[in-house]
Biopython code that builds the backbone (N, CA, C, O; Angstrom):
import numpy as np
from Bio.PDB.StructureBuilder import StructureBuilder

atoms = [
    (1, "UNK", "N", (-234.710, 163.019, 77.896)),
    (1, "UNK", "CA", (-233.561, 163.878, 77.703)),
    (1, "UNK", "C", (-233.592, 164.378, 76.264)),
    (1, "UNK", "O", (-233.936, 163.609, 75.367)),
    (2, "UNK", "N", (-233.210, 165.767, 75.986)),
    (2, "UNK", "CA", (-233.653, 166.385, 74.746)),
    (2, "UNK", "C", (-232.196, 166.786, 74.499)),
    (2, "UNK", "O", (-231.731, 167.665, 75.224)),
    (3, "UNK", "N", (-231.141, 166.029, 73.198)),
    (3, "UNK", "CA", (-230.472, 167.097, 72.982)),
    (3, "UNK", "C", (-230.638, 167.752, 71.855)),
    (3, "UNK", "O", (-231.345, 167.415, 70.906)),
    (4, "UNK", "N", (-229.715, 169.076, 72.006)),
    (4, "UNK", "CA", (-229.870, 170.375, 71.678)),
    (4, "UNK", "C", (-228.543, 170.584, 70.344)),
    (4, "UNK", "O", (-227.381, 170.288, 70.621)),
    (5, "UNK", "N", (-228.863, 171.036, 69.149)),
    (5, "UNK", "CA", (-227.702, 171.016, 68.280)),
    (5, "UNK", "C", (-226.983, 172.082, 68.341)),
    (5, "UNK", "O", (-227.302, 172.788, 67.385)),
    (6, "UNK", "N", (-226.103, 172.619, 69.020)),
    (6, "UNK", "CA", (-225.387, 173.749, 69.204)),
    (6, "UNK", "C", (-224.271, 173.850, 68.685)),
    (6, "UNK", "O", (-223.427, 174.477, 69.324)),
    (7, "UNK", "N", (-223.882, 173.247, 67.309)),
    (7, "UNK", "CA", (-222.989, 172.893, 66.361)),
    (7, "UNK", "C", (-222.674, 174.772, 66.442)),
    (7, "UNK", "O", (-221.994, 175.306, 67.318)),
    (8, "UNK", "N", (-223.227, 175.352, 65.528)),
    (8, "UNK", "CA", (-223.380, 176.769, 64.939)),
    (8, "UNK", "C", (-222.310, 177.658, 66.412)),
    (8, "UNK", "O", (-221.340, 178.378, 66.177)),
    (9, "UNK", "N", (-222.710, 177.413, 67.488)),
    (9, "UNK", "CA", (-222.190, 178.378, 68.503)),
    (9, "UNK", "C", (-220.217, 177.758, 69.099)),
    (9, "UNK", "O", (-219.429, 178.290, 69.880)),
    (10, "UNK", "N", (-220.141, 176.879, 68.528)),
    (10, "UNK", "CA", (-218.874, 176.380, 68.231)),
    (10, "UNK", "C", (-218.121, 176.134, 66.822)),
    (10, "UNK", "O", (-217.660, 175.027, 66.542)),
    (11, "UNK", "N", (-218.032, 177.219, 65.979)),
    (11, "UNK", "CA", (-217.348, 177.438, 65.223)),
    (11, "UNK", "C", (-215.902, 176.499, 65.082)),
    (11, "UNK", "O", (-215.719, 175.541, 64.330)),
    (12, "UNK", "N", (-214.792, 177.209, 66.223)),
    (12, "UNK", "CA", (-213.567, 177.080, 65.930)),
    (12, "UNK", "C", (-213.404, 175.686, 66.460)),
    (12, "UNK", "O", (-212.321, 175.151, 66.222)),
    (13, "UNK", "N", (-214.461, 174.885, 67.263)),
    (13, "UNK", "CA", (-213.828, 173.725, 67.647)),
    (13, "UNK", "C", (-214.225, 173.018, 66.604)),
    (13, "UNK", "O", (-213.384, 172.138, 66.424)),
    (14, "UNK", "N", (-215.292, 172.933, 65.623)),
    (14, "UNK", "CA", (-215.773, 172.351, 64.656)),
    (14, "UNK", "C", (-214.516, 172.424, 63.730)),
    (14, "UNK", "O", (-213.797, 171.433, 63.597)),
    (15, "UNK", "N", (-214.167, 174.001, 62.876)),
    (15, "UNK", "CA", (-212.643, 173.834, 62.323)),
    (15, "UNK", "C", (-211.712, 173.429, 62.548)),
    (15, "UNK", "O", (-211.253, 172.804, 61.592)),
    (16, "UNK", "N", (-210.860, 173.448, 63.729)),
    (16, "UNK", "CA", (-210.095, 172.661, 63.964)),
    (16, "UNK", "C", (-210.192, 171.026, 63.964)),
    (16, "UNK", "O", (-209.163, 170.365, 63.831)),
    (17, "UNK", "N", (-211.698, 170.287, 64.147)),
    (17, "UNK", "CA", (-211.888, 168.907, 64.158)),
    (17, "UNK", "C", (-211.659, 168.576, 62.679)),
    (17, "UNK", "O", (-211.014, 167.584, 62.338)),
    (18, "UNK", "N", (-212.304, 169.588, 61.659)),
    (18, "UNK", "CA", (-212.090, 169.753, 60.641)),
    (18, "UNK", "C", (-210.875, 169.461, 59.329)),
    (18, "UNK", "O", (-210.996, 168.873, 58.254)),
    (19, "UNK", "N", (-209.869, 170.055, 59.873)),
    (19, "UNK", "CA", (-208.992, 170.737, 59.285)),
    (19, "UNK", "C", (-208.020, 169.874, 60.416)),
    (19, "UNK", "O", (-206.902, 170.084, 59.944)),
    (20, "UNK", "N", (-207.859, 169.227, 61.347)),
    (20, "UNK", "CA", (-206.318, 168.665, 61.823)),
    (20, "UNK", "C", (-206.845, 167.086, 61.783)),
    (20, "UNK", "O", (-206.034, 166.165, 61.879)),
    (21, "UNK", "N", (-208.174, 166.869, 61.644)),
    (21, "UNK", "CA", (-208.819, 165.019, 61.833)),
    (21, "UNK", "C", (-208.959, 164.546, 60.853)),
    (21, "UNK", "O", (-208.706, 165.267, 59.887)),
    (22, "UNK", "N", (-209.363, 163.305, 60.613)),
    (22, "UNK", "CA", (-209.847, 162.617, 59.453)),
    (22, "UNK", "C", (-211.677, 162.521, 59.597)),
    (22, "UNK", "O", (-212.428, 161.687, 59.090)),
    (23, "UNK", "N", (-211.944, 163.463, 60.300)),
    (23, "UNK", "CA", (-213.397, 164.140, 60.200)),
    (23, "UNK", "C", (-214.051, 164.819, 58.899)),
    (23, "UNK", "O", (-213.706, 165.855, 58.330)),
    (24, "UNK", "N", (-215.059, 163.963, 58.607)),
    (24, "UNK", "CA", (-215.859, 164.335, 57.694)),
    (24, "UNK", "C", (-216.741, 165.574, 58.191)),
    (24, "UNK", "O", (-216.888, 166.534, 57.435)),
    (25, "UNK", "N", (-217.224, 165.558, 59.235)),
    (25, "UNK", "CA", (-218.517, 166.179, 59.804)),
    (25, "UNK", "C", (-218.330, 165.930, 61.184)),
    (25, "UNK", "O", (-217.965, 164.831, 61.600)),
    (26, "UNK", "N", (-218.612, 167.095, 62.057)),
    (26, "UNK", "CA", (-218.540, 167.050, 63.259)),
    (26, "UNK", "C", (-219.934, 168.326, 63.945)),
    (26, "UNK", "O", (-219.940, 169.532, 63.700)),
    (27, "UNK", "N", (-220.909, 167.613, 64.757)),
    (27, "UNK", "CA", (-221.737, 168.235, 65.356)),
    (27, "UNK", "C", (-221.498, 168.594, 66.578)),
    (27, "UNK", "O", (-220.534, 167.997, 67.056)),
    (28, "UNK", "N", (-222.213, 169.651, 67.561)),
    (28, "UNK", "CA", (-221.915, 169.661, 69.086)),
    (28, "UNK", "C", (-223.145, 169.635, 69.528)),
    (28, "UNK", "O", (-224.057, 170.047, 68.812)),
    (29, "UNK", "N", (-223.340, 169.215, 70.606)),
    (29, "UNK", "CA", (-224.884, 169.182, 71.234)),
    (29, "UNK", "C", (-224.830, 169.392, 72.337)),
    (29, "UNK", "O", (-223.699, 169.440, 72.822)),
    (30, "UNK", "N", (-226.101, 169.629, 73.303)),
    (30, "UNK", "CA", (-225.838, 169.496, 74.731)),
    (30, "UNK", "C", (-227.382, 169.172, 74.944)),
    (30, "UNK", "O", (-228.254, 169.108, 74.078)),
    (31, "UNK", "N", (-227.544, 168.904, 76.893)),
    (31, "UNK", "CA", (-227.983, 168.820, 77.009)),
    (31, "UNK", "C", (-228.131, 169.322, 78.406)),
    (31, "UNK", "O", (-228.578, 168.611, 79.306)),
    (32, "UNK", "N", (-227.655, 170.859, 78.614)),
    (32, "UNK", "CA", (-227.802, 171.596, 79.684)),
    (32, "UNK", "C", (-226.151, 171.676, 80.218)),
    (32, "UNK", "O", (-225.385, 172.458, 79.656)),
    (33, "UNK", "N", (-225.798, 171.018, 81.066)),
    (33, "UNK", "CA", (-224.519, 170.592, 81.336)),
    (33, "UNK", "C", (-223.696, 169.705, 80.928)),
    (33, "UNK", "O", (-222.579, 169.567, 81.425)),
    (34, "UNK", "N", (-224.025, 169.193, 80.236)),
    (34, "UNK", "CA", (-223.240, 168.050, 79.432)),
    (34, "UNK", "C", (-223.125, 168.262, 77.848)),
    (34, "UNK", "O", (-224.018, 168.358, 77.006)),
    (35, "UNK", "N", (-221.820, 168.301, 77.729)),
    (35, "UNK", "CA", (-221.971, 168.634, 76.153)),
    (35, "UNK", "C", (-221.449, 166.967, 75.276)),
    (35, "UNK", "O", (-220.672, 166.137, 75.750)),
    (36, "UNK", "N", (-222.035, 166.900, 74.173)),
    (36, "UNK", "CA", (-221.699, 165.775, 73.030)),
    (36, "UNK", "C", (-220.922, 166.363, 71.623)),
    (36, "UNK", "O", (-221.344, 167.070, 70.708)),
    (37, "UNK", "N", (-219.662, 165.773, 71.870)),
    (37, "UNK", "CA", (-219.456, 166.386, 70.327)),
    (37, "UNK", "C", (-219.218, 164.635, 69.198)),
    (37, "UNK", "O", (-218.531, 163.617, 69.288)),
    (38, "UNK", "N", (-219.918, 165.008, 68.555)),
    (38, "UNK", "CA", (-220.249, 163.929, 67.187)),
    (38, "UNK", "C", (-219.574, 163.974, 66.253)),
    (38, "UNK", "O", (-219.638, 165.081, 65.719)),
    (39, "UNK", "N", (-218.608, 162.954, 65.526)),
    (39, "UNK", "CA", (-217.595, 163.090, 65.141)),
    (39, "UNK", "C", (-217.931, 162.121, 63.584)),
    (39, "UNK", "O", (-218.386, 160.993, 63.772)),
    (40, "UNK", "N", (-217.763, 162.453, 62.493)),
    (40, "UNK", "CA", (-218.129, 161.070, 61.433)),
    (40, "UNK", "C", (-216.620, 161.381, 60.910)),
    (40, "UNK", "O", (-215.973, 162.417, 60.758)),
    (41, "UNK", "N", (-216.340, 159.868, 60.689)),
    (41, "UNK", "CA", (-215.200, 159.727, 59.788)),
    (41, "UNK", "C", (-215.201, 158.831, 58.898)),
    (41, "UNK", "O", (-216.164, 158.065, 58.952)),
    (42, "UNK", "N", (-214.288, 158.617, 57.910)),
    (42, "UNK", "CA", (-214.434, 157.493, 56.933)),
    (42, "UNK", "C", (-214.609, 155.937, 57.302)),
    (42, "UNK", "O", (-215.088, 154.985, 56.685)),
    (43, "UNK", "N", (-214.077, 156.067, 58.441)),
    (43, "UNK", "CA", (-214.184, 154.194, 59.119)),
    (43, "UNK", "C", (-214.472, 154.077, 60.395)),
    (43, "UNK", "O", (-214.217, 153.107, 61.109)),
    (44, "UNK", "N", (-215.271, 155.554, 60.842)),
    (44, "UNK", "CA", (-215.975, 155.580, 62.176)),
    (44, "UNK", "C", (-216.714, 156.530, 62.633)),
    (44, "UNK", "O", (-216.749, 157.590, 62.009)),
    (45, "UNK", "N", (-217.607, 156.335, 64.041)),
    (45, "UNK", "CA", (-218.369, 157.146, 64.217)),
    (45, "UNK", "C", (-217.282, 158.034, 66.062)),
    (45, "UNK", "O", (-216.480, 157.345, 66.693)),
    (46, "UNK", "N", (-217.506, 159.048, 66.334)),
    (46, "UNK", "CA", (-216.922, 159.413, 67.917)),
    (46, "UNK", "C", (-217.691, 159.781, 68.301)),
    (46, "UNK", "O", (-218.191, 160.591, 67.520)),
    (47, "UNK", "N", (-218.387, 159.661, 69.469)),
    (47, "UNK", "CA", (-219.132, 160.143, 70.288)),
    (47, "UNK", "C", (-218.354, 160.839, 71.636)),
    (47, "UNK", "O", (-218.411, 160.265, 72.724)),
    (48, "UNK", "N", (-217.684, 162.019, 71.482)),
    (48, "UNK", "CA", (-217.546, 162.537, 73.052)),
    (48, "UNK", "C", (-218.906, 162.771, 74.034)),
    (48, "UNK", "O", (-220.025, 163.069, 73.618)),
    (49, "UNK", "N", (-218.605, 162.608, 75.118)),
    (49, "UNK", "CA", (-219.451, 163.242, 76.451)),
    (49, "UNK", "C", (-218.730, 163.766, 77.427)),
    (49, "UNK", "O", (-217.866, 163.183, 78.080)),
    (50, "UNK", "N", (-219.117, 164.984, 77.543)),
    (50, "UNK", "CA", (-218.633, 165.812, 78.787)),
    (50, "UNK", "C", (-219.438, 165.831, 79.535)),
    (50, "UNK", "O", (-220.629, 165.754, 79.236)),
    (51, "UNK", "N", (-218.903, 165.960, 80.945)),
    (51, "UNK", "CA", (-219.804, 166.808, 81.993)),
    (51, "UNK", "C", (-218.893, 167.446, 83.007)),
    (51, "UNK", "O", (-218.466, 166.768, 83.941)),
    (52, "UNK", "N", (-218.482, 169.075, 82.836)),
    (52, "UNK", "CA", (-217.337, 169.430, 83.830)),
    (52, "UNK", "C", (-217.918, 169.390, 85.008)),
    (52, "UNK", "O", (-217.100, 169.814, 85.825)),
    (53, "UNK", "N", (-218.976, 169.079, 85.560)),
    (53, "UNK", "CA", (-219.589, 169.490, 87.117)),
    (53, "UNK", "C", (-220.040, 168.355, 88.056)),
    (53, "UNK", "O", (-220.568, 168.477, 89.161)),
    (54, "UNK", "N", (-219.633, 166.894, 87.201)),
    (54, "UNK", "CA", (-220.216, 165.732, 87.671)),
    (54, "UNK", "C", (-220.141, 164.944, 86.853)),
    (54, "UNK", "O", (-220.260, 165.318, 85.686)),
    (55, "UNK", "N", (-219.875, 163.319, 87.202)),
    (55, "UNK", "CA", (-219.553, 162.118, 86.206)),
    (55, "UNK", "C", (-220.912, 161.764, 85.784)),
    (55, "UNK", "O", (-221.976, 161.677, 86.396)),
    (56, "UNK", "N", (-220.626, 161.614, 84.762)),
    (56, "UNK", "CA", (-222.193, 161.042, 83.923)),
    (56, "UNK", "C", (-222.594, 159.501, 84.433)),
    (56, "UNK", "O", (-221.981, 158.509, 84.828)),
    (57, "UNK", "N", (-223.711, 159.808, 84.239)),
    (57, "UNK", "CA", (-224.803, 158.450, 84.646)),
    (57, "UNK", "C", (-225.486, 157.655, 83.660)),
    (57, "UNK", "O", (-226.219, 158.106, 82.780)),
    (58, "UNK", "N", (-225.162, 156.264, 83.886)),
    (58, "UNK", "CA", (-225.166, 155.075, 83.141)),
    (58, "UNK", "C", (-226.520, 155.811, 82.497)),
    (58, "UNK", "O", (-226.451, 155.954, 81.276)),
    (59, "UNK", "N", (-227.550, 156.222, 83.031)),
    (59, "UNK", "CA", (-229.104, 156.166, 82.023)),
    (59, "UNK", "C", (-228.674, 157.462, 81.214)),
    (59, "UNK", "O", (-229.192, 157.545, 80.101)),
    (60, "UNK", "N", (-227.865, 158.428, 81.562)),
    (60, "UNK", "CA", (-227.231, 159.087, 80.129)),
    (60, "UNK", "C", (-226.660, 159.002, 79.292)),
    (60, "UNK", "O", (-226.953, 159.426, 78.174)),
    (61, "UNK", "N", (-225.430, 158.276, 79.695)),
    (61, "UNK", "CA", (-225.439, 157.675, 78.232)),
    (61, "UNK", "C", (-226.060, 156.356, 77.622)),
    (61, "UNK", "O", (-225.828, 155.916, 76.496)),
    (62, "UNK", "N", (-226.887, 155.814, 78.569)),
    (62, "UNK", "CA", (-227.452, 154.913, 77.383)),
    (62, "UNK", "C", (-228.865, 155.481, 76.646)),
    (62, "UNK", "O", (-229.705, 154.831, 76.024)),
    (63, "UNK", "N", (-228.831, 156.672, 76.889)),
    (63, "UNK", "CA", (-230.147, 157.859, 76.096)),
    (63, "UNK", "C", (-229.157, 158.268, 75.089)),
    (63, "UNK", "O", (-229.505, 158.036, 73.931)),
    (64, "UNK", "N", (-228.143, 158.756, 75.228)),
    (64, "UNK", "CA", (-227.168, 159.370, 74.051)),
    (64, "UNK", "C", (-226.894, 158.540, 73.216)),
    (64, "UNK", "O", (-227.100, 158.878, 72.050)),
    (65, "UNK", "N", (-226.311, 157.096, 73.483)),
    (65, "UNK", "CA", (-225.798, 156.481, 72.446)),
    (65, "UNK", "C", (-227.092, 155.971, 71.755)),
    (65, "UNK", "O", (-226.912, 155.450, 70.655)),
    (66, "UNK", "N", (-227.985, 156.015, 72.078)),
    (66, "UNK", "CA", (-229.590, 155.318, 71.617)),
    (66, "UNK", "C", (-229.672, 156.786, 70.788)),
    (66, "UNK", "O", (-229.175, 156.796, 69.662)),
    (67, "UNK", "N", (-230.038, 157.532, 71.098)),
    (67, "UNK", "CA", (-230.164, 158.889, 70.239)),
    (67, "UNK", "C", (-228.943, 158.699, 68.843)),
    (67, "UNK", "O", (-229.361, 158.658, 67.686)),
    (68, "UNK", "N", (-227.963, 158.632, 69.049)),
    (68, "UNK", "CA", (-227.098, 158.336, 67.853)),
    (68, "UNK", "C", (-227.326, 157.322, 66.953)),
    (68, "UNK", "O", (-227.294, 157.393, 65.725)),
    (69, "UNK", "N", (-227.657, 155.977, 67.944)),
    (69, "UNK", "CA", (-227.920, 154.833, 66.845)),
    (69, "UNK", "C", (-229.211, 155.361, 66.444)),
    (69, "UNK", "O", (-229.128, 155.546, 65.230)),
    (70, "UNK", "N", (-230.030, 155.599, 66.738)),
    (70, "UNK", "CA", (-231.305, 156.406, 65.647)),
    (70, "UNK", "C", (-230.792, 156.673, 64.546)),
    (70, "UNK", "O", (-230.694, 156.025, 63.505)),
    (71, "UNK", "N", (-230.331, 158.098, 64.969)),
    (71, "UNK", "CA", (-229.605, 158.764, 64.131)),
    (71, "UNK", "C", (-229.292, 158.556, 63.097)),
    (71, "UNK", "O", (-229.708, 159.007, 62.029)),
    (72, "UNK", "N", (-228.184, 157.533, 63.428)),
    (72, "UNK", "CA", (-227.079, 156.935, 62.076)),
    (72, "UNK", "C", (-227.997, 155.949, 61.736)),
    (72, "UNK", "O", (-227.571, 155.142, 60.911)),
    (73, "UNK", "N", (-229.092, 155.784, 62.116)),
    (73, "UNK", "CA", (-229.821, 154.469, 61.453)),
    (73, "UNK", "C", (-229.370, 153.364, 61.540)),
    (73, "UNK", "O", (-229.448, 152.498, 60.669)),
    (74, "UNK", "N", (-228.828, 153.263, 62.636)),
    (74, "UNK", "CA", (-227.582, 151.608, 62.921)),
    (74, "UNK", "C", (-228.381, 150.391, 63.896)),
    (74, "UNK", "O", (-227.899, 149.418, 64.476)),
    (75, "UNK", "N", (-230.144, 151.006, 63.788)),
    (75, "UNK", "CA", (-231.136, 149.890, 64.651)),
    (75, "UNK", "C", (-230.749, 148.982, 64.127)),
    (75, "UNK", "O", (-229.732, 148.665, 64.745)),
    (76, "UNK", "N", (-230.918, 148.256, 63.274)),
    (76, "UNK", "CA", (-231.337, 146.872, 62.557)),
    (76, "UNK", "C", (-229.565, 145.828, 62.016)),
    (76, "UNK", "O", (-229.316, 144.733, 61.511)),
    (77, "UNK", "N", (-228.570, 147.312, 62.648)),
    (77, "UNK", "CA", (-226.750, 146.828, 62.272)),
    (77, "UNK", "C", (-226.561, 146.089, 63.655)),
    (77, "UNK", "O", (-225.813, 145.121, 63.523)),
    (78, "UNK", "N", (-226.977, 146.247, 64.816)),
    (78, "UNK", "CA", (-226.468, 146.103, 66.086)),
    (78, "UNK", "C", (-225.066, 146.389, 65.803)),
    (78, "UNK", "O", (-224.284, 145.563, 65.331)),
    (79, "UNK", "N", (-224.723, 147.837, 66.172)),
    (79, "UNK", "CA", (-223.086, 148.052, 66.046)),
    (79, "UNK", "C", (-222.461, 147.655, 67.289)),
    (79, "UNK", "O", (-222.945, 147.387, 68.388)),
    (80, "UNK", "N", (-221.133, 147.683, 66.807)),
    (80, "UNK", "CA", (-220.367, 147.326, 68.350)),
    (80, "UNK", "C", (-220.072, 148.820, 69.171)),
    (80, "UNK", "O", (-219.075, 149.367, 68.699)),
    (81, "UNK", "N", (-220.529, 149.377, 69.971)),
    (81, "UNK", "CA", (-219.902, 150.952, 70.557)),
    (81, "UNK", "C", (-218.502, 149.941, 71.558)),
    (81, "UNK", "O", (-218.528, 148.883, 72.188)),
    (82, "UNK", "N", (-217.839, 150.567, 71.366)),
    (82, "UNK", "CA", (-216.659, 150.750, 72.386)),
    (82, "UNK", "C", (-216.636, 151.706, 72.923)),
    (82, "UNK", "O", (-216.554, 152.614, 72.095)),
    (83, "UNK", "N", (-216.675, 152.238, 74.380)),
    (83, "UNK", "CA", (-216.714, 153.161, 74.983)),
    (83, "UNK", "C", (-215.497, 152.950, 76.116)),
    (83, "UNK", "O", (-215.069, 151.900, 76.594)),
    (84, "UNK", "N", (-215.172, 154.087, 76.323)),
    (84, "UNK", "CA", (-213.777, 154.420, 77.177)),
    (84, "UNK", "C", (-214.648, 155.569, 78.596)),
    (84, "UNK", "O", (-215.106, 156.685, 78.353)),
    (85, "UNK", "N", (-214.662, 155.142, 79.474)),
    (85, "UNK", "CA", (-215.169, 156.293, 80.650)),
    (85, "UNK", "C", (-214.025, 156.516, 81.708)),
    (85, "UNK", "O", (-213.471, 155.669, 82.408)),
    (86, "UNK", "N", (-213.849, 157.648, 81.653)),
    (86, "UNK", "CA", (-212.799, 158.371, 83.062)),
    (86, "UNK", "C", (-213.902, 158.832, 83.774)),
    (86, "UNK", "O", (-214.975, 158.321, 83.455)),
    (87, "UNK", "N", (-213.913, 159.816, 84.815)),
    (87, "UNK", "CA", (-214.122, 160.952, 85.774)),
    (87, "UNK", "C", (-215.567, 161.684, 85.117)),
    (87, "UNK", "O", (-216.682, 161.668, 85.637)),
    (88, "UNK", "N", (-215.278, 162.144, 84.176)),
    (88, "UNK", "CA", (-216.157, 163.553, 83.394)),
    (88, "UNK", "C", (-216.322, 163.195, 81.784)),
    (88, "UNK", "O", (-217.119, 163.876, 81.139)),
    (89, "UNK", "N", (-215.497, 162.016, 81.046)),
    (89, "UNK", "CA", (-215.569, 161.986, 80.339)),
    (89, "UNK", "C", (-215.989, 160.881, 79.354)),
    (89, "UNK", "O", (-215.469, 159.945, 79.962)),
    (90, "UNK", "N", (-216.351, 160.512, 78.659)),
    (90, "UNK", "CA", (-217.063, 159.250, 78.149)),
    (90, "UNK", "C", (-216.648, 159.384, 76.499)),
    (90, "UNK", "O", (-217.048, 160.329, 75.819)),
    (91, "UNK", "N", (-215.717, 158.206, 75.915)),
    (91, "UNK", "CA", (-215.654, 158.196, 74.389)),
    (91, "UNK", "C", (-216.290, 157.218, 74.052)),
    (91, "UNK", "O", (-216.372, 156.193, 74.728)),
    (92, "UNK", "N", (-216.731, 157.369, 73.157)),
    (92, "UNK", "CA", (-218.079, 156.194, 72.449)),
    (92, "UNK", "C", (-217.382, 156.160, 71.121)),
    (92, "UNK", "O", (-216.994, 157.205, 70.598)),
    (93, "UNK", "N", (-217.183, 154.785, 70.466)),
    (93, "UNK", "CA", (-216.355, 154.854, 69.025)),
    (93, "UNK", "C", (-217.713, 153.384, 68.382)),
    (93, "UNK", "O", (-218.059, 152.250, 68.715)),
    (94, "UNK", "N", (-218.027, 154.395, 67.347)),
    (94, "UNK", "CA", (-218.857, 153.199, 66.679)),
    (94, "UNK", "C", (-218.343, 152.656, 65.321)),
    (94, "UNK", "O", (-218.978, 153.273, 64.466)),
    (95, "UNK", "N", (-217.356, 151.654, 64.627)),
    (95, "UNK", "CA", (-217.044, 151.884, 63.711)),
    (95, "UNK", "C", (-217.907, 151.182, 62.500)),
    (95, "UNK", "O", (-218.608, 150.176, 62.609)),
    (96, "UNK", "N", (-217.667, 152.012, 61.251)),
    (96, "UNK", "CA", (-218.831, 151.919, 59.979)),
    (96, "UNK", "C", (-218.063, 150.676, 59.384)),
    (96, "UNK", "O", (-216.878, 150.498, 59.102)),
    (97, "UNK", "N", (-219.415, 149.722, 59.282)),
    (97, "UNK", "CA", (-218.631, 148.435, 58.364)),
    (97, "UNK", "C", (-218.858, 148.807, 57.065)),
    (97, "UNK", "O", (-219.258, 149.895, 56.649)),
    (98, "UNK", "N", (-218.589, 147.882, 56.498)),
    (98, "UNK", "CA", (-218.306, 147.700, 55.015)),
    (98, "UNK", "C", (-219.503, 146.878, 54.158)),
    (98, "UNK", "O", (-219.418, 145.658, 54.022)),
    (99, "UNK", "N", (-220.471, 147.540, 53.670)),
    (99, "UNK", "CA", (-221.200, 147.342, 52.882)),
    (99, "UNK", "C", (-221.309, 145.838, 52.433)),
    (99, "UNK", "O", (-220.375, 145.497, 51.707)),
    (100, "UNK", "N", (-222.333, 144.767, 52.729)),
    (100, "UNK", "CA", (-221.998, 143.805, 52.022)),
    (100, "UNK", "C", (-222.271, 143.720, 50.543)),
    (100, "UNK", "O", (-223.235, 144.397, 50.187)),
    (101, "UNK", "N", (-221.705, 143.109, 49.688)),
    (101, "UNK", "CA", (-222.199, 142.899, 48.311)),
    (101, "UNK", "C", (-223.217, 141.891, 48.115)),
    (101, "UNK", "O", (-223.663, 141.676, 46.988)),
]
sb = StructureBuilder()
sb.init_structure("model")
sb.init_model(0)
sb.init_chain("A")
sb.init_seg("    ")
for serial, (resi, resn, name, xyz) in enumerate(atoms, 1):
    if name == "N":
        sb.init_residue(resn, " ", resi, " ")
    sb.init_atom(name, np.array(xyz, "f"), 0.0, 1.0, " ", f" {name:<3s}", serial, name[0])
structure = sb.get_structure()
């Protein structure tokens, strides 16, 4: 599964995540029918998943949230994801610990 950064073609949902959240940075992605929007904040990570045409499947998101922990470089943290799944929708919350000294 390849996703796709389609941040740029969503402007106003990016500003508004922007400008009403405690969002640092927010990406959008997809991956054909399913869109991801990526959320960083000061004391966490959001992972949305959509799919308006069909409920997502366990081997998708465990490709997405694996693609993120890449990402964030969180191999070697084992983070905790909390994930919330309805119907179409999937929240993934990874939160950023605190640096040890």
């Amino acid at each position: 599964m390849k996703l796709i950064n389609v941040t740029n073609t969503h402007g106003e949902l990016v500003r508004g995540q922007l400008d009403n959240t405690d969002a640092e940075l927010v990406e959008v992605y997809t991956t054909g029918s399913t869109t991801i929007i990526y959320t960083k904040a000061p004391k966490h990570h959001e992972i949305l998943i959509t799919n308006k045409r069909r409920n997502l499947r366990d081997g998708e998101l465990d490709a997405i949230k694996s693609f993120f922990v890449k990402k964030l470089q969180l191999d070697n943290q084992k983070p905790e994801l909390k994930t919330i799944k309805t119907a179409n929708l999937v929240e993934v919350s990874i939160p950023i610990l605190d640096p040890v000294n």
